[in-house]
C-alpha positions in Angstrom: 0.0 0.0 0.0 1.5 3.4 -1.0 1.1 6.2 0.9 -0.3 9.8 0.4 2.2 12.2 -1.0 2.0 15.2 1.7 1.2 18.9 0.1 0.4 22.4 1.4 -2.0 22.7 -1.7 -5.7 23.6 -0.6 -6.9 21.9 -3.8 -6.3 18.3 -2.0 -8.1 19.3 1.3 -11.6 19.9 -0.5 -14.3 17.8 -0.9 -15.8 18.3 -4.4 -17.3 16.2 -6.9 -14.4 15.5 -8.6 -10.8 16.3 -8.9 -11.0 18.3 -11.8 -9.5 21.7 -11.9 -12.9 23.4 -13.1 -14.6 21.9 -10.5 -12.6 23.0 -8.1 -12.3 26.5 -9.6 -16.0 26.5 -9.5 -15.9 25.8 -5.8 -13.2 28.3 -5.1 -15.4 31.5 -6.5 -18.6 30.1 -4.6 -16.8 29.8 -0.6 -14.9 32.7 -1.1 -14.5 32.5 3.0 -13.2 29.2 2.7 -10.6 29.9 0.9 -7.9 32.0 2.4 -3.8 31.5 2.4 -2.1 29.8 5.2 -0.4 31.2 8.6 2.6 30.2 7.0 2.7 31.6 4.4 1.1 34.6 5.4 4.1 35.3 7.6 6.2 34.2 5.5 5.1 37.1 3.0 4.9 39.9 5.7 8.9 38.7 6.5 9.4 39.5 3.4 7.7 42.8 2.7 9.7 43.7 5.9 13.0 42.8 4.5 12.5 44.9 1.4 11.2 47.8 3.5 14.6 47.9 5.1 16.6 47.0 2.1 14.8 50.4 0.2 15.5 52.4 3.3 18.6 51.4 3.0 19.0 52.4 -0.6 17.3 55.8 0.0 19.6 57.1 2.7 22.9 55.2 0.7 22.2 57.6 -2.2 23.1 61.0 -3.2 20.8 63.8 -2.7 20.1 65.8 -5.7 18.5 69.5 -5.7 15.1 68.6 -8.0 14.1 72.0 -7.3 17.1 74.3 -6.5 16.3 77.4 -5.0 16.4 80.2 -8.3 18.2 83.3 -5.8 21.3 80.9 -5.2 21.8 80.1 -9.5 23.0 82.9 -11.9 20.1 82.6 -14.3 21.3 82.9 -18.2 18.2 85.0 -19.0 19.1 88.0 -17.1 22.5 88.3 -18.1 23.1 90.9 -21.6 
């Protein structure tokens, strides 16, 4: 007797009418509060927006500063000068 292959996949822990991806499709749009991600993976994901909130940070303050919008008293503007 073989066993069960283990899998995280939501798909497998549903009782439809058969196995068939439409089927299951189907089910998914109708129990809309059935179907929600896993703690796992949910943290997982939040880890991860962390990390890249601190890697931009990172970036941002790393970087040089450039005047967008200098301030016009402080440049000799070409259009005044004759």
């Amino acid at each position: 007797m073989t066993r069960k292959k283990k899998t995280r996949s939501l798909a497998d822990k549903v009782t439809i009418r058969t196995g068939r991806r439409k089927d299951y499709k189907k089910w998914r749009h109708d129990n809309p509060d059935q179907v929600a991600p896993s703690r796992r993976f949910v943290a997982k994901k939040q880890q991860q927006r962390k990390l890249q909130a601190v890697k931009k940070l990172a970036r941002q303050q790393s970087g040089q500063n450039i005047a967008i919008h200098p301030n016009k008293e402080s440049d000799p503007s070409p259009e005044g000068q004759s």
